[in-house]
N, C-alpha and C positions, 0 to 999 in steps of 0.2 A: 842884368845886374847880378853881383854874385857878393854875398857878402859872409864873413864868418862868423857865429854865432856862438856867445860865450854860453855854456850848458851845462845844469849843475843836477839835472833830474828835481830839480822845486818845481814849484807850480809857477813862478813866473818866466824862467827861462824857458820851459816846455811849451808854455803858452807864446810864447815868444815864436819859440821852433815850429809851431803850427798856422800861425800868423803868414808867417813866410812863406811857408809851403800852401799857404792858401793864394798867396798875389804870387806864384808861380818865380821866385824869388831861389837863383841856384845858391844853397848855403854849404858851408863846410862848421859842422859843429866842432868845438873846442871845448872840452873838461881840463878842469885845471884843478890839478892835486897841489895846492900851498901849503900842505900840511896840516888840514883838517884833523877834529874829530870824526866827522860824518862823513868819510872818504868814502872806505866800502858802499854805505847805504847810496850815500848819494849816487854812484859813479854805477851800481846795479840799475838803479830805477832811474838813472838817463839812458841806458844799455835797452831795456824794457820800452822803455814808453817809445824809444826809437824806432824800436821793431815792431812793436804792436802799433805805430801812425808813419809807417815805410818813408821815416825819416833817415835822411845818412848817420851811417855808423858815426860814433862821436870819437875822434881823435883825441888822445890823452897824453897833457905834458903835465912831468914833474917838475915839480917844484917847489917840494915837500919841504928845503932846507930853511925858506921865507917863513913859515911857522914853527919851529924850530927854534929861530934866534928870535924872534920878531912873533912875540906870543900875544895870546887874548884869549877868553873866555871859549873863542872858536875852534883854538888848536891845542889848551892846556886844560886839563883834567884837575891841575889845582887852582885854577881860576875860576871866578864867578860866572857861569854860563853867559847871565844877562848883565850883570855892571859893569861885568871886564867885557863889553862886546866888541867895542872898538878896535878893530884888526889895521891899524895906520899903514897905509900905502897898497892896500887889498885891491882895492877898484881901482888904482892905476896899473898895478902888480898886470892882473888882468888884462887892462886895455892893450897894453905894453906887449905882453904875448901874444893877444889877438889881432894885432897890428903886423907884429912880425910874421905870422901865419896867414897873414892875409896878401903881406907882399910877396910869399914865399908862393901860395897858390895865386896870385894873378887876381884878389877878390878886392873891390875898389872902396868898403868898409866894413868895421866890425859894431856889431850888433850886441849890445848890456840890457837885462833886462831890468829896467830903473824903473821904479812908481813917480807917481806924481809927487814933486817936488814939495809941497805942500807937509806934508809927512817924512820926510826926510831926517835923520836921524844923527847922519853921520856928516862932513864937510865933505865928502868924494862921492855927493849922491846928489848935488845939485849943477843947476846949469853953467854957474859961472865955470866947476870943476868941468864940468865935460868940452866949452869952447876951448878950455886954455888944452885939457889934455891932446884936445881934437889939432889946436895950433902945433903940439910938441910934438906929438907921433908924425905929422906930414912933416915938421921939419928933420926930425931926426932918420925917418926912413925915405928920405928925400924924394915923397912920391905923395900925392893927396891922398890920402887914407882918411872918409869923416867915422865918423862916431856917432853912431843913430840909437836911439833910443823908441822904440815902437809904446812902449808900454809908460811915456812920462806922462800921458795924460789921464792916467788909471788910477785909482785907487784899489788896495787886496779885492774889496768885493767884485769891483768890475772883472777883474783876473778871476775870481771864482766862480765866478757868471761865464765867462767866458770856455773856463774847464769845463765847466755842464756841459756848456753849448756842441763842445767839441768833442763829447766823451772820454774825457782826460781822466786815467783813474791813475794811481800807483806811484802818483810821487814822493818824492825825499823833500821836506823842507827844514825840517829839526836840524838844528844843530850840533845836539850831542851824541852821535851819531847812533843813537839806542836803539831797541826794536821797536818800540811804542812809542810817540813823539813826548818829548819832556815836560811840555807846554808853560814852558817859564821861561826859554828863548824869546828873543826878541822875533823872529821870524816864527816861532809858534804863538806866541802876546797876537800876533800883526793877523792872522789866520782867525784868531778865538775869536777877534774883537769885530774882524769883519762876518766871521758867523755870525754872531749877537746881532749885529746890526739889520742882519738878514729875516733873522727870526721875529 
């Protein structure tokens, strides 16, 4: 099985990337620059952690223009980091790429790293969104292409249990693509609260 793996240097895609590489699973990772704040950082520390856990280089497509026109807290510096988060059509944006990279290398799914739906924030982060996108992508690249989610049964803390387990150091998960994490993103909220919880 070979499937493509969307990789952003967070700790849930990386966790993801080692997942795979542990059920001996051939992956082609995919970075996707939508036009980020946290381009640089992220796209360093998926570079890093690739190398340092002799994961494949991560292939990088643009598509910096999608944030841009089509703004949020994620790609605009005058947006509210956390109440502007919502980035509309992001996780299809995604699959959609990882789809076409998948049919280009001969890989028979792409791989999102999604928490447990339970927690879910956005409408492109739950099940019903992943069947129908899973329906559109095999129709449109006229080839079965699923959409697997390894990580819907998790919640952050299991994923940070998990980074222990595997000595995961050096990830990018902030949004704002600072040197120090912001921790008033919704994906630094999501990190703090499972710390707490640990503690």
């Amino acid at each position: 099985m070979s499937i493509v793996t969307l990789v952003s240097g967070g700790i849930d895609s990386s966790v993801m990337a080692l997942l795979a590489k542990k059920e001996g699973i051939i992956q082609y990772p995919l970075f996707i620059d939508y036009g980020q704040r946290a381009r640089e950082k992220e796209l360093c520390a998926c570079r890093d952690i690739h190398a340092a856990h002799d994961l494949p280089k991560p292939v990088v497509i643009t598509l910096s223009g999608f944030g841009e026109i089509i703004s949020s807290g994620l790609t605009d510096k005058n947006k509210d980091i956390f109440a502007d988060s919502f980035l509309p059509g992001r996780n299809l944006l995604f699959l959609l790429a990882g789809a076409a990279y998948a049919y280009q290398v001969h890989a028979s799914a792409v791989s999102i790293g999604l928490l447990n739906e339970e927690i879910h924030l956005f409408p492109d982060q739950t099940a019903q969104f992943l069947t129908q996108a899973e329906a559109m992508l095999s129709l449109c690249m006229e080839r079965n292409i699923r959409v697997i989610t390894p990580l819907m049964k998790f919640y952050k803390s299991d994923v940070i249990g998990l980074a222990k387990k595997y000595r995961l150091t050096g990830t990018y998960s902030c949004h704002s693509g600072l040197d120090e994490p912001c921790g008033v993103c919704v994906s630094c909220k999501e990190i703090l609260s499972a710390q707490r919880k640990e503690e």
